[in-house]
C-alpha positions as CSV (number, residue, x, y, z in Angstrom):
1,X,-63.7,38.2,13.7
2,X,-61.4,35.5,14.4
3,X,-64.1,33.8,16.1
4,X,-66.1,33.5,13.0
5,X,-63.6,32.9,10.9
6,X,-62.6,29.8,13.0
7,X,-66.7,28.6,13.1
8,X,-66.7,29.0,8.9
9,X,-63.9,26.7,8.9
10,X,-64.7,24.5,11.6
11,X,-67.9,24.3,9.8
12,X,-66.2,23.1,6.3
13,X,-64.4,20.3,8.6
14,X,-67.5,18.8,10.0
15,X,-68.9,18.4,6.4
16,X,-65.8,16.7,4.9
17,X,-65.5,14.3,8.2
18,X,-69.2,13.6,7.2
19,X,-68.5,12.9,3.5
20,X,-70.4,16.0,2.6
21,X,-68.7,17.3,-0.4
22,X,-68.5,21.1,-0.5
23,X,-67.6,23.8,-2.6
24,X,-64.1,24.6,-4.1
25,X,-61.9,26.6,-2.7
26,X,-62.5,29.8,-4.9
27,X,-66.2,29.3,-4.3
28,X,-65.7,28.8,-0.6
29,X,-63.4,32.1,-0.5
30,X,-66.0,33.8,-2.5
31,X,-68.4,32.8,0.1
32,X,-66.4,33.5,2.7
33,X,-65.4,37.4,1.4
34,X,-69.1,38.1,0.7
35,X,-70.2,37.2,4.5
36,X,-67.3,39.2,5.8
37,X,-68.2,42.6,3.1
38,X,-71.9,42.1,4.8
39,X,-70.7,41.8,8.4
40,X,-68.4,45.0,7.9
41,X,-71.5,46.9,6.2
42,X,-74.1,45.5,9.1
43,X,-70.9,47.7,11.5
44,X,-70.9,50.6,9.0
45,X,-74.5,50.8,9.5
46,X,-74.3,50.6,12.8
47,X,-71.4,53.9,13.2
48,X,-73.4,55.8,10.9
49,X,-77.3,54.6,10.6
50,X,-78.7,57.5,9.5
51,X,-76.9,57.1,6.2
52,X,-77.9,53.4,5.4
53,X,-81.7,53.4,7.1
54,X,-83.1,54.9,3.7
55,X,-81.0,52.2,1.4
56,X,-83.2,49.0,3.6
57,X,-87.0,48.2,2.5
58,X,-89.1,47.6,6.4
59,X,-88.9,44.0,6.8
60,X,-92.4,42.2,6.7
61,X,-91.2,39.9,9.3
62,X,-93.5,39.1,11.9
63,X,-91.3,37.6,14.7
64,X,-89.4,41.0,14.6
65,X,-93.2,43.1,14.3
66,X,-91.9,44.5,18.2
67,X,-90.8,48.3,18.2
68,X,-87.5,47.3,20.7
69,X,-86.2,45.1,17.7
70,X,-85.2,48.4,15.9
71,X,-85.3,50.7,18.8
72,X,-82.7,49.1,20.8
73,X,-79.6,48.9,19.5
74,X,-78.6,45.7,21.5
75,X,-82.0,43.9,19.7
76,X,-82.0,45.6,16.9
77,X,-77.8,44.0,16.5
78,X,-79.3,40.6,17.2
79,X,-81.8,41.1,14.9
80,X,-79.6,42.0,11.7
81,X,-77.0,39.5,12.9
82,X,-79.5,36.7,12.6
83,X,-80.7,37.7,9.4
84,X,-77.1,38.2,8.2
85,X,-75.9,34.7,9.1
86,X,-79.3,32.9,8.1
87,X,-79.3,34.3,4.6
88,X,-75.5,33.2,4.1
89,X,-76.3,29.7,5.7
90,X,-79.2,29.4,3.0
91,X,-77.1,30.8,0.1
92,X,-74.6,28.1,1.1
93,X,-76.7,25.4,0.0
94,X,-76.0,27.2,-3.5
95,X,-72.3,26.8,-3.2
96,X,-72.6,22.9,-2.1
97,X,-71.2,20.9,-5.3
98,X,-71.6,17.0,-5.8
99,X,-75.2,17.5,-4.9
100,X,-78.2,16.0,-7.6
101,X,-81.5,18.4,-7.3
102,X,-82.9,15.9,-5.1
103,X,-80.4,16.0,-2.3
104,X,-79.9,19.4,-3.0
105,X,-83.7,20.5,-1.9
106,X,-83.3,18.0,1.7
107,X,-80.5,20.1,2.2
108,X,-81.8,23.7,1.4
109,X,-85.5,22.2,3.4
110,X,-83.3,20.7,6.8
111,X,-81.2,24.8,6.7
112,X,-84.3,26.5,6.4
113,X,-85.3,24.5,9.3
114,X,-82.6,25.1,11.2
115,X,-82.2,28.5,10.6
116,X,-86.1,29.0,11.3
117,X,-85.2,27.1,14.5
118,X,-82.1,29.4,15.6
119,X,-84.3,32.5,15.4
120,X,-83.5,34.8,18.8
121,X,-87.3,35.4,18.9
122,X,-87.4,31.9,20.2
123,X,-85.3,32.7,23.4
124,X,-86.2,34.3,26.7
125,X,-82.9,36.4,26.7
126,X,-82.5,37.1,23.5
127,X,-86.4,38.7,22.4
128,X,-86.9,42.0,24.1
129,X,-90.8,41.5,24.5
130,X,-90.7,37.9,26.2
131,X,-87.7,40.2,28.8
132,X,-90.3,42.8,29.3
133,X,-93.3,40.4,29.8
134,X,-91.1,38.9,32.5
135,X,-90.4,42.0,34.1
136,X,-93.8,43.2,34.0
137,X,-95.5,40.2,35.0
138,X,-92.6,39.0,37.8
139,X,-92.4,35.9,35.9
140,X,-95.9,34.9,35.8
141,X,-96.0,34.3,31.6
142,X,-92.9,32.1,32.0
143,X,-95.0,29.7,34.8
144,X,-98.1,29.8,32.4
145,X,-95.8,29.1,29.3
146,X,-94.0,25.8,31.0
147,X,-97.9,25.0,32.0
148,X,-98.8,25.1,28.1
149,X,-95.5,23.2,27.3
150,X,-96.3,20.5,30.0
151,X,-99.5,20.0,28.4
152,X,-98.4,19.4,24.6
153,X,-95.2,17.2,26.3
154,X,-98.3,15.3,27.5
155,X,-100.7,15.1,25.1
156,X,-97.6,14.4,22.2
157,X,-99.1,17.4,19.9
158,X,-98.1,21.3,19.7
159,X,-101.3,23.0,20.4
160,X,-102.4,25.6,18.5
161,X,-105.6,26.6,19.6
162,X,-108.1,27.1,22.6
163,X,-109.0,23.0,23.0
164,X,-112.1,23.5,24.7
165,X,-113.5,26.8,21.9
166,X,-114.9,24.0,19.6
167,X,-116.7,21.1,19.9
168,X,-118.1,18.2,16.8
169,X,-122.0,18.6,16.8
170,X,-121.7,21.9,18.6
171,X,-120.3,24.7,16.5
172,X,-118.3,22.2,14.3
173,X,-119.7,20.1,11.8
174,X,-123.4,20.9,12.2
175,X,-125.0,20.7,9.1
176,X,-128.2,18.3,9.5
177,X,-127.6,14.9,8.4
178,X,-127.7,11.0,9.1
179,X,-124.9,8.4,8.6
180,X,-127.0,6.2,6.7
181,X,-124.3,3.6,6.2
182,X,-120.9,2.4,7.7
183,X,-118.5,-0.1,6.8
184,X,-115.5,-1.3,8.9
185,X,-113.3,1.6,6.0
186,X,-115.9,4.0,6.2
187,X,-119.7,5.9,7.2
188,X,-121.9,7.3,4.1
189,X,-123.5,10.3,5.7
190,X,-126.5,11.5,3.9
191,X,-127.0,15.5,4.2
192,X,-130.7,16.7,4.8
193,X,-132.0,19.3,2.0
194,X,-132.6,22.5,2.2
195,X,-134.7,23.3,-0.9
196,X,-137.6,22.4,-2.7
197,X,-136.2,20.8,-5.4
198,X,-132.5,19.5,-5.8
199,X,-130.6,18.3,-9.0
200,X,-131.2,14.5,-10.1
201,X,-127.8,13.9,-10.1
202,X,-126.0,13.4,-6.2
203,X,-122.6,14.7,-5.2
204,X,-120.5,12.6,-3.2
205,X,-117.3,14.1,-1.7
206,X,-114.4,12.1,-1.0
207,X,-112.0,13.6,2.1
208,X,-108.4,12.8,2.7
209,X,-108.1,9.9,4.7
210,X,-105.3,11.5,6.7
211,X,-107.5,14.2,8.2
212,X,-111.3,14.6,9.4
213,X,-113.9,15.0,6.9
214,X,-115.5,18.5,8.6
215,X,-112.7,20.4,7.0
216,X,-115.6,21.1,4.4
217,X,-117.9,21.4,7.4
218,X,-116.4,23.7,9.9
219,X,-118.3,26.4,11.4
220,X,-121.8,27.4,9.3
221,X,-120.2,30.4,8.2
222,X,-117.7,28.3,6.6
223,X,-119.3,25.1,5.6
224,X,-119.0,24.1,2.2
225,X,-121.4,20.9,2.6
226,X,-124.1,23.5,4.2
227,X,-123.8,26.0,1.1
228,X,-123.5,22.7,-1.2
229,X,-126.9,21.8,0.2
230,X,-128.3,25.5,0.1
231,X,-127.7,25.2,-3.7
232,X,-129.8,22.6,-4.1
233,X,-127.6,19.9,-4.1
234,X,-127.8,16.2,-3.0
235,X,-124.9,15.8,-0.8
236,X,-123.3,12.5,0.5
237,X,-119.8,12.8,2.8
238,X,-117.2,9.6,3.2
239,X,-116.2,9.5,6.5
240,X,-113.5,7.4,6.4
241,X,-112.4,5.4,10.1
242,X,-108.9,6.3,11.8
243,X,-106.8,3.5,11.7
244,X,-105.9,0.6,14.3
245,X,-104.4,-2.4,14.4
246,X,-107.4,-4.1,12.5
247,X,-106.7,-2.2,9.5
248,X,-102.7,-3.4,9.5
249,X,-104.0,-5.1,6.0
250,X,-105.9,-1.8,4.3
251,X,-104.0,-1.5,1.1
252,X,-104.9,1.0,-1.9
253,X,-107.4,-1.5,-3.3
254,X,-109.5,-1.3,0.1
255,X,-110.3,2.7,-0.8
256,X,-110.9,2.4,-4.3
257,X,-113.3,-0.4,-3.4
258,X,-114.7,1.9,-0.7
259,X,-115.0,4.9,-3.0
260,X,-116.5,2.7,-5.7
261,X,-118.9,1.0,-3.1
262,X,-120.1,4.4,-2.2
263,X,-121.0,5.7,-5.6
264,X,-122.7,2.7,-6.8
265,X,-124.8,3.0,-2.8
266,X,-126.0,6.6,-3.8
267,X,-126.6,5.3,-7.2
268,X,-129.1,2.6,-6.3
269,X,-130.3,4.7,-3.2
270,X,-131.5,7.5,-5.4
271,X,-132.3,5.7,-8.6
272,X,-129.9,7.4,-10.7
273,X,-127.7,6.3,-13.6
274,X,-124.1,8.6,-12.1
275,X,-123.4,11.0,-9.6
276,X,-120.6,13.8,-9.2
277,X,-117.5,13.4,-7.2
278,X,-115.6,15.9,-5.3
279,X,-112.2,14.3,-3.9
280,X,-110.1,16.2,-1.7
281,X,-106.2,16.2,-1.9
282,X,-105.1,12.5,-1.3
283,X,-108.6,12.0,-2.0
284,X,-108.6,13.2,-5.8
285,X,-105.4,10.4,-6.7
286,X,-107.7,8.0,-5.3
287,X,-110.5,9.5,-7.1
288,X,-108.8,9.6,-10.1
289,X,-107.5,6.1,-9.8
290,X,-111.1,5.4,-9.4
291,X,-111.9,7.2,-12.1
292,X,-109.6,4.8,-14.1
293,X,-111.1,1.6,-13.2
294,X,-114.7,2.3,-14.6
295,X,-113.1,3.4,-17.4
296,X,-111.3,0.5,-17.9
297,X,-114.6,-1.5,-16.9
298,X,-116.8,0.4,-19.6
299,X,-118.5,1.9,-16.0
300,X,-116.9,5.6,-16.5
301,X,-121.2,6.8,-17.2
302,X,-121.3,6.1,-12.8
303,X,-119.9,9.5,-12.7
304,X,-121.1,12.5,-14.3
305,X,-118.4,15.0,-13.5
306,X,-115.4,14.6,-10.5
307,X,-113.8,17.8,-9.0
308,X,-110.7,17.8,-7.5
309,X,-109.8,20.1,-4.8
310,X,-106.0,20.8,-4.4
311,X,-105.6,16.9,-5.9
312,X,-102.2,15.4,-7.6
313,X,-102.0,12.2,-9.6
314,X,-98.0,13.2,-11.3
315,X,-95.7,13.8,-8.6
316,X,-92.5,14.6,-9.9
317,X,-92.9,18.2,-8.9
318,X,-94.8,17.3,-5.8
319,X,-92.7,20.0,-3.5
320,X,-91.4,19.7,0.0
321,X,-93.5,16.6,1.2
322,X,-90.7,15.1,-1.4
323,X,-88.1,15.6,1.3
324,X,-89.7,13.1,3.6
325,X,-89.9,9.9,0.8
326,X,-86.2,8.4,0.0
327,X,-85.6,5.1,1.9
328,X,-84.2,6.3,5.4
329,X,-87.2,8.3,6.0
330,X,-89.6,5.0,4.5
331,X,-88.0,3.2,7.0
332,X,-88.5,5.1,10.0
333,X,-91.7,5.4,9.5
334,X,-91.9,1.6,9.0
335,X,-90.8,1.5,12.5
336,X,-92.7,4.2,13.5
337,X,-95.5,1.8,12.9
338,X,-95.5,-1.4,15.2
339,X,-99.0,-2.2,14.8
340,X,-99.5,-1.7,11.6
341,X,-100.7,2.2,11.4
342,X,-99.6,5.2,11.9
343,X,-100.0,7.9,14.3
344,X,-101.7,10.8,13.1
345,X,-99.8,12.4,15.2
346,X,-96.5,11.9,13.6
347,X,-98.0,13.2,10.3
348,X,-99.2,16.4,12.2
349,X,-95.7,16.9,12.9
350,X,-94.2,16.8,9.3
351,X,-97.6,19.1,7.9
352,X,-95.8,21.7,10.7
353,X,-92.6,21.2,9.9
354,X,-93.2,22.5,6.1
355,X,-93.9,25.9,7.6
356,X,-92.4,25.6,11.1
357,X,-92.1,29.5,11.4
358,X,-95.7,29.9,11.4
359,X,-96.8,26.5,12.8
360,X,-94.1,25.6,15.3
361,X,-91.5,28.8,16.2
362,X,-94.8,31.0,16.5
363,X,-96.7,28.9,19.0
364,X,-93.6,28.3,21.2
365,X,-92.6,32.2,21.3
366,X,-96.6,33.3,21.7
367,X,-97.6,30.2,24.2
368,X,-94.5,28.5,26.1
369,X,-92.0,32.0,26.6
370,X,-94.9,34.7,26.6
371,X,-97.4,32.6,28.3
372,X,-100.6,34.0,26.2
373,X,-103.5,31.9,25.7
374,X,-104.6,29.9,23.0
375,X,-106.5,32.0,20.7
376,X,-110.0,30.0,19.2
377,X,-109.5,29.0,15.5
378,X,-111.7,26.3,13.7
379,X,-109.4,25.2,10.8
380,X,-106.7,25.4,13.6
381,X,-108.7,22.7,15.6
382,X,-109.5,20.3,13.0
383,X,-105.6,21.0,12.0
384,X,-104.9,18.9,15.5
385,X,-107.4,16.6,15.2
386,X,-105.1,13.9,13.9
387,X,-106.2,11.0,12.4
388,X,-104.0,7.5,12.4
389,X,-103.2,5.9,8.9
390,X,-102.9,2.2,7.8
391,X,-99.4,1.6,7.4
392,X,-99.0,-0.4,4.7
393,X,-101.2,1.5,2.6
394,X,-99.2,4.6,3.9
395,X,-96.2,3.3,2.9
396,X,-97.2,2.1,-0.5
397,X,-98.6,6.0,-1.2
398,X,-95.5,7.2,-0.4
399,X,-93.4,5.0,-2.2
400,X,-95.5,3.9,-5.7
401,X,-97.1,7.7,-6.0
402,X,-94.9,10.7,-4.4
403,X,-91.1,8.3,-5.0
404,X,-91.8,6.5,-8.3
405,X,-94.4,8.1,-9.4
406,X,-96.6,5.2,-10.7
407,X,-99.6,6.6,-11.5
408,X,-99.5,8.5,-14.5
409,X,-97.5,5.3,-16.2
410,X,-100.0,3.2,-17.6
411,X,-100.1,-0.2,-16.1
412,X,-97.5,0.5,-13.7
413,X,-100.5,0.2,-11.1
414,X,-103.3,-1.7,-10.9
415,X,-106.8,-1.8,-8.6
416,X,-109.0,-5.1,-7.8
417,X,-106.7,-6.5,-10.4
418,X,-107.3,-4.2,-13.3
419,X,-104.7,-2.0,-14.5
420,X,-104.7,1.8,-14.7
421,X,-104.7,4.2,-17.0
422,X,-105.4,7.9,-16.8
423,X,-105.1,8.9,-20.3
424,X,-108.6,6.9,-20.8
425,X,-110.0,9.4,-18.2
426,X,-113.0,10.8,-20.4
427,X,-114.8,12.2,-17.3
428,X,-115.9,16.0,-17.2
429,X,-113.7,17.4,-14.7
430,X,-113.1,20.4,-12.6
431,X,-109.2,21.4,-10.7
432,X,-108.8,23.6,-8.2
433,X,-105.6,24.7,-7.3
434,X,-104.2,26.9,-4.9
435,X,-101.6,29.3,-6.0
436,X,-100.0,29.4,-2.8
437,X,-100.3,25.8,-1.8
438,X,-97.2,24.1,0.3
439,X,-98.7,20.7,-0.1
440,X,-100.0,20.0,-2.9
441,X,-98.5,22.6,-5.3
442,X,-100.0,24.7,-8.1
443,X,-97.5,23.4,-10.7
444,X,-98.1,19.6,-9.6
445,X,-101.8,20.0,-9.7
446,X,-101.9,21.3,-13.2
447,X,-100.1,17.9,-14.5
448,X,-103.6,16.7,-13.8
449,X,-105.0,18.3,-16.9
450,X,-102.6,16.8,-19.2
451,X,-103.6,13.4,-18.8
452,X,-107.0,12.8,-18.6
453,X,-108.2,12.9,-22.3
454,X,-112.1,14.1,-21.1
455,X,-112.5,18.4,-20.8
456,X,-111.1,19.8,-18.1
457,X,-111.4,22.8,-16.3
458,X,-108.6,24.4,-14.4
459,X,-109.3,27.1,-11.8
460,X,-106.3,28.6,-9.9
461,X,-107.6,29.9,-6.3
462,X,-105.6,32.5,-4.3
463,X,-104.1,31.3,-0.7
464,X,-103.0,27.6,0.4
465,X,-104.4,23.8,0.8
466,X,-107.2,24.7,3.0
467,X,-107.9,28.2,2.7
468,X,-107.9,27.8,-0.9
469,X,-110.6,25.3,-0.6
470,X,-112.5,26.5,2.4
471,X,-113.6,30.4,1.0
472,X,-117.3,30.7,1.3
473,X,-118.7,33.6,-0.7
474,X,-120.1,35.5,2.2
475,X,-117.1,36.0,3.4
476,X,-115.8,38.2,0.1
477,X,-112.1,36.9,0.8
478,X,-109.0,35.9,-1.8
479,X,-109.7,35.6,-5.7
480,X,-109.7,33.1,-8.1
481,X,-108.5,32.9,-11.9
482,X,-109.9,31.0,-15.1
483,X,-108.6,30.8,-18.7
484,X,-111.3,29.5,-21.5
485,X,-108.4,29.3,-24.2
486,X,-106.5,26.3,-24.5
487,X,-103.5,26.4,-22.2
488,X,-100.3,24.2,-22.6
489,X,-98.8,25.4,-19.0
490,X,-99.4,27.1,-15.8
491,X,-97.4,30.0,-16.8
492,X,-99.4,29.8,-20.2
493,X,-102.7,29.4,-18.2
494,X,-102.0,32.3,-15.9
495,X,-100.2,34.8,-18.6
496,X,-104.0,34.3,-20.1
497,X,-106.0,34.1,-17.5
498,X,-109.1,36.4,-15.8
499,X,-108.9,37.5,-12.6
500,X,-112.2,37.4,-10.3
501,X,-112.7,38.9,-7.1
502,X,-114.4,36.4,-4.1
503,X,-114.6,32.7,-3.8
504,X,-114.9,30.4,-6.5
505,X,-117.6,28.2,-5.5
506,X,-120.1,29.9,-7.8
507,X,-118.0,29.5,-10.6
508,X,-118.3,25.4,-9.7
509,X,-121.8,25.6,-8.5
510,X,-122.0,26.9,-12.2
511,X,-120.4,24.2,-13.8
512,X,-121.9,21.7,-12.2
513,X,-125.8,22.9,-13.0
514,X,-124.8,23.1,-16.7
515,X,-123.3,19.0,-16.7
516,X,-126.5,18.2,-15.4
517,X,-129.1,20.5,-14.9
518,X,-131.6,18.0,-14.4
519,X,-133.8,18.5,-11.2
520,X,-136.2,16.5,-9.0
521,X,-138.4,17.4,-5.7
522,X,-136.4,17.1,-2.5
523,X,-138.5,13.9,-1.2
524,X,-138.7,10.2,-0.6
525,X,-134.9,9.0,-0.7
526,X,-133.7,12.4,-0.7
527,X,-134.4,12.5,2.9
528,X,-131.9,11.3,4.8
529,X,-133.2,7.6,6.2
530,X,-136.4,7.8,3.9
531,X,-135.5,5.4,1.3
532,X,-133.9,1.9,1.4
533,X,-131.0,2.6,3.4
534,X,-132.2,3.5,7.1
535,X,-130.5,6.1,9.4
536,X,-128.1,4.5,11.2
537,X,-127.1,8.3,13.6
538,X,-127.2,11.6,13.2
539,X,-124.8,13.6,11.5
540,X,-121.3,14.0,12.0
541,X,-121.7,10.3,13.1
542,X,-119.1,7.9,15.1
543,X,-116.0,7.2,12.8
544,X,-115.2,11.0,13.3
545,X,-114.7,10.7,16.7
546,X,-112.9,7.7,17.1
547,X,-109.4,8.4,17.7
């Protein structure tokens, strides 16, 4: 006990010789006593733990899943100390005064972190199942573990899946196609069909240009081009080229120009007056910024409806990527960035830290100290497939969208010289959200309805970023709410709102038929390489694999 006591207030010292101010002294006390009425309880339990076994709910925590973490009383003492000391840790962020929200959520984001990181699942001699795969295996999982660690201290990446399960063109990304144009930004790729006849109108779908585009084309099971196409559907992907040093100078301009460039391609390809637009995540601001500029050209009829898929254009409540945009962490990345882009790999990084526990601490217990192999995953591969970002337009993102939040100010930004305006969005238009998304948050999403001035319809999908998205209805997963009254909130929306069991594709599938149900016969240009723009290669095409 004095031990602790002399860490708490060792503790308390470091932060004042940092210039950290802290609580006052009756808050720290209070602190202080409630740790010490928890550690004496955690003892009592311990004397007499039949009596207190019935007051705890079974923890849902999967790093303690193991039988010995409650059977042995040496593990099972470990295992409520962490938890103990970790919740106090993050309650003490509460206690910290002199803090604005801001500097309050770094703090609360860097403890979690820490605390995630302190875990004893994470240690040889402090997780009983890593001791008795030791034991059993006469240290055989430890040799194969510091084989897997070599590898990723090699390669710069945590792995997270079998490298050699999947493979572009083989069970990835193999819906029929040709790349029927490229750019030095990006390759149109031109999806075959599938049906007899296909609506007049063309979708083109706009991926974020800080991952590869086959997120919507994984496996065919889980495709959402291939059902797209199976729906009768003219589909058209961006794939947009990972960054080198010839792209030092690709600013925001350069991918609205690209995204225009590729609507009005499809447009006089096909012959037709607009298509729809799908833009993914980083995507959709883009797309909405796009949106904004043939609006503000009298060109906003180009488009006939744009869908955005887990998309933000108002950041101010833009969650934990907010941690990673005040000036110290601009400027490391600046320097992070030599020759003028970014590693992907350095972004792959932060995505992991923003669940660490699953995507970090899990991988190093399951693959480095237990030595198993890399179970095959699809969205896990395409997760570390990294793709490299221009830097300048990197750090303009983060700094005039996610800090200053430019974008839903009118004028405050322009494109090609004109400036922007959302509120003179008029464009039919379609939000997903995902209620459990860590990226792009449900709350931040819904900002998107309340300012375009055009109808929009809000859809909140069950799960995260990417299994949110990616829920094809064969595979009768998750569920999906809508609202047809008038909603002034999320919390209005979901208070109101029905609740459907399955994937909402359907439900989009339906909405798009009934903007524009026209259809035409699936010939001529609507064969890939048919019609005025030759194929170039086959589907998934070069850009993709260029790292």
């Amino acid at each position: 006990m004095q031990h602790w006591t002399w860490m708490v207030g060792r503790a308390q010292q470091l932060m004042l010789e940092a210039g950290l101010p802290i609580a006052s002294g009756e808050a720290v006390a209070t602190q202080v006593r409630d740790f010490w009425s928890d550690y004496v309880g955690l003892w009592q339990r311990f004397v007499q733990p039949g009596e207190a076994a019935a007051d705890k709910a079974p923890e849902k925590d999967r790093r303690f899943a193991a039988d010995a973490w409650r059977t042995n009383p040496m593990f099972d003492w470990i295992r409520q100390s962490y938890a103990l000391i970790a919740d106090h840790l993050l309650r003490g962020v509460d206690a910290v005064e002199g803090l604005d929200g801001k500097q309050r959520e770094q703090l609360r984001f860097a403890t979690r972190g820490f605390v995630d990181a302190m875990s004893p699942s994470n240690f040889a001699l402090t997780n009983p199942e890593v001791i008795e795969k030791t034991i059993a295996t006469r240290g055989e999982n430890l040799i194969a573990g510091l084989q897997n660690m070599l590898t990723d201290m090699g390669k710069g990446q945590l792995t997270h899946t079998d490298p050699d399960a999947f493979a572009l063109g083989r069970n990835l990304a193999t819906t029929p196609g040709q790349v029927v144009k490229r750019t030095p930004l990006y390759e149109l790729i031109q999806y075959a069909p599938t049906t007899e006849k296909v609506l007049k109108a063309p979708l083109v779908i706009f991926p974020p240009w800080i991952n590869r585009f086959y997120i919507l084309d994984l496996t065919p099971e889980k495709s959402f081009i291939r059902w797209a196409v199976e729906q009768g559907v003219t589909v058209f992907m961006v794939s947009w080229k990972s960054a080198d040093a010839a792209m030092a100078d690709v600013t925001w301009d350069d991918y609205i120009a690209a995204q225009v460039d590729a609507i009005d391609t499809i447009r006089a390809l096909l012959d037709v007056p607009a298509v729809h637009a799908i833009g993914y995540c980083v995507a959709g601001t883009t797309l909405a910024a796009t949106l904004a500029l043939l609006a503000a050209r009298d060109e906003a009829g180009k488009v006939a409806s744009a869908t955005f898929f887990t998309a933000q254009v108002d950041f101010a409540r833009a969650g934990e990527l907010m941690n990673f945009v005040d000036d110290d962490q601009l400027q490391m990345i600046a320097q992070l960035s030599p020759e003028g882009y970014l590693d992907g790999r350095y972004m792959a990084a932060t995505f992991n830290l923003l669940r660490g526990r699953d995507l970090i601490w899990n991988y190093v217990t399951n693959n480095y100290l237990l030595g198993k192999d890399y179970v095959p995953f699809d969205l896990l591969h395409w997760n570390g497939d990294t793709t490299n970002l221009p830097a300048k337009w990197h750090q303009s993102y983060l700094r005039d969208l996610y800090r200053d939040n430019l974008l839903v100010r009118p004028g405050a930004l322009s494109a090609l010289g004109t400036p922007l305006d959302l509120t003179r969005v008029a464009t039919p238009s379609y939000v997903q959200a995902g209620r459990e998304d860590h990226i792009a948050p449900a709350d931040s999403v819904w900002e998107l309805t309340r300012h375009f001035r055009g109808p929009v319809r809000f859809l909140l999908a069950a799960s995260g970023h990417i299994a949110g998205v990616v829920n094809p209805p064969a595979a009768r997963k998750y569920r999906y709410w809508t609202n047809e009254a008038a909603a002034e909130t999320l919390d209005a929306f979901v208070e109101g709102a029905t609740e459907t069991a399955g994937s909402w594709w359907p439900d989009w599938i339906g909405w798009l038929r009934e903007r524009a149900p026209d259809e035409v016969k699936a010939k001529g240009a609507r064969i890939p390489g048919k019609g005025d723009l030759p194929a170039i290669e086959a589907a998934p095409g070069s850009y993709v694999r260029t790292r």
